[in-house]
C-alpha angles and dihedrals in degrees: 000000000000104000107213124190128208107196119184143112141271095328084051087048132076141076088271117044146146090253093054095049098051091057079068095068094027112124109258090251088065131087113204108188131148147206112207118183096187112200089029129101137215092271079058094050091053102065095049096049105102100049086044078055108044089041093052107030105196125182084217138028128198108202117221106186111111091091095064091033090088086077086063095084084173115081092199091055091052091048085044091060099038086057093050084048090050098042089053087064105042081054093067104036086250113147117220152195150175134247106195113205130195129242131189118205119099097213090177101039089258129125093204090057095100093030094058093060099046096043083043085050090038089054093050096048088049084049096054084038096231123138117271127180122203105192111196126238118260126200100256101023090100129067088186135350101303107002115082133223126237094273089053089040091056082043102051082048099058087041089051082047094051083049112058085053088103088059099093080060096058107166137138094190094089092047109104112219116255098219143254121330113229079223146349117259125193152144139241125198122231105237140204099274104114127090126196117038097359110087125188127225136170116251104200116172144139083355099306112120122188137143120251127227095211099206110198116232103282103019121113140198133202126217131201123197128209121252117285087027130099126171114238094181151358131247114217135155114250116217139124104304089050116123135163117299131204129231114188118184104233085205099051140008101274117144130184141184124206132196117209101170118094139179081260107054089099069104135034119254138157106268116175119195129191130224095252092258102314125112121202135191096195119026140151128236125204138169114231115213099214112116118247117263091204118112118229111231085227135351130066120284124239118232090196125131112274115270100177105206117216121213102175137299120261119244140219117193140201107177142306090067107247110261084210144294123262134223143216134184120234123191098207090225088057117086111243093243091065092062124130124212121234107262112254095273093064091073105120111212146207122240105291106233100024116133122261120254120277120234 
């Protein structure tokens, strides 16, 4: 059985999908699964590669990307992430290719917008010499400006299917190695290994699967990175008892404020936010207890009190390759110099025998 893994965002997501509907039609030697992170764009996915990989370990993967990839107004920063996409799963052995769907919204007033991703995307899949497929856009396939109706549903299944022809063939010896990356960028999971006010509980959604770290309105906990490591964001799932959270830098006097609650938290979904440019070794996270002022697209608002859930914290990397970060809980009305460090077995790994980061 040839596991194949479509990995894209909100057009990839839903009850009802392409990808979906193509299993429908696969050969029975095929396994058609997906991960859709729905909100998020090609620089997020980066840095969660490599533990969408390692939890789903597919022989194939079929990249999604080009219909977020409109919010990427750099064209560097695009290239960047693809890269990171491409060098996961050259990592692994693991072939892959792109499916390049339309969209139809000109958020800047240009025609070109949406173009310039696909044909960006296009020219780096021609460069890694890996299939890619740019179905055109047909009067009828969208039920808004990204998302597509039944008939482009039907449609986007029979291109994904035209595409993974090239599956019986599975090979990376052909794929041509995009380059270098300038760092390594990656993400660790918060795991079950505190005991008193954080809770654990499983997120499980679209196929991405991580635990969660619940932190109660007005707790904090502090993070450390390993040398060579500093955290650039913070992984959370968004729903109705989301609120604002605040990172303070333990080495300097940034402060900043989050917010993690969205007009689309009536339901719980992966959000990664980065630190506004700023990057931090040491920090501090708390969960402020003031109700959101946003207001949900559909859905009732809770008037609970806050519970911020933590997902991981994203990564930026100069070699040696961090063997993980490590965690304490801080209670805000507790002085920093009474804090306790996480036993040894709190220490949160990598993958053991993944490679290090090229530079």
């Amino acid at each position: 059985m040839t596991r194949v893994l479509v990995l894209g965002f909100s057009v990839s997501a839903g009850r009802r999908n392409y990808v979906f509907e193509a299993a429908r039609t696969m050969p029975h030697d095929i396994d058609l699964v997906r991960t859709a992170m729905g909100g998020w764009m090609p620089l997020h996915l980066a840095h969660i590669m490599e533990h969408v990989l390692d939890q789903s370990r597919p022989d194939a993967v079929v990249f999604e990307v080009a219909t977020s990839g409109i919010y990427v107004l750099k064209e560097d920063i695009l290239t960047q992430s693809l890269t990171r996409l491409a060098t996961a799963c050259l990592e692994r052995d693991i072939p892959f290719s792109f499916l390049n769907l339309p969209r139809l919204d000109l958020q800047d007033g240009s025609a070109d917008t949406t173009e310039w991703v696909r044909e960006a995307v296009t020219d780096f899949a021609r460069a890694c010499r890996v299939p890619v497929r740019n179905p055109i856009l047909i009067a009828g396939d969208l039920e808004d400006y990204v998302h597509p109706s039944e008939t482009g549903m039907v449609r986007y299944a029979r291109c994904l299917t035209e595409l993974l022809e090239w599956v019986p063939n599975l090979s990376t010896k052909h794929i041509h190695d995009p380059g270098p990356e300038p760092f390594h960028v990656g993400f660790d999971m918060v795991s079950a290994l505190w005991s008193g006010p954080l809770r654990d509980r499983p997120h499980d959604r679209n196929g991405f699967a991580c635990p969660v770290m619940e932190l109660p309105s007005g707790d904090s906990v502090e993070f450390e990175t390993r040398d060579g490591t500093t955290a650039v964001g913070i992984g959370v799932a968004t729903n109705l008892l989301a609120g604002q959270l605040l990172i303070e830098d333990l080495e300097s006097d940034v402060r900043i404020v989050l917010d993690t609650y969205t007009p689309h938290s009536y339901y719980e979904r992966p959000l990664l936010q980065f630190f506004k440019g700023a990057s931090m070794r040491r920090f501090r996270v708390t969960q402020l207890p003031d109700p959101p002022t946003v207001k949900l697209i559909k859905g009732e608002p809770d008037s609970g009190a806050r519970v911020g859930s933590i997902l991981g914290l994203a990564l930026r990397t100069t070699p040696p390759h961090p063997e993980s970060w490590r965690a304490l809980h801080v209670p805000v009305d507790i002085a920093p110099e009474t804090l306790r460090s996480a036993p040894p077995s709190a220490m949160a790994g990598s993958t053991p025998n993944r490679p290090a980061a090229t530079t």
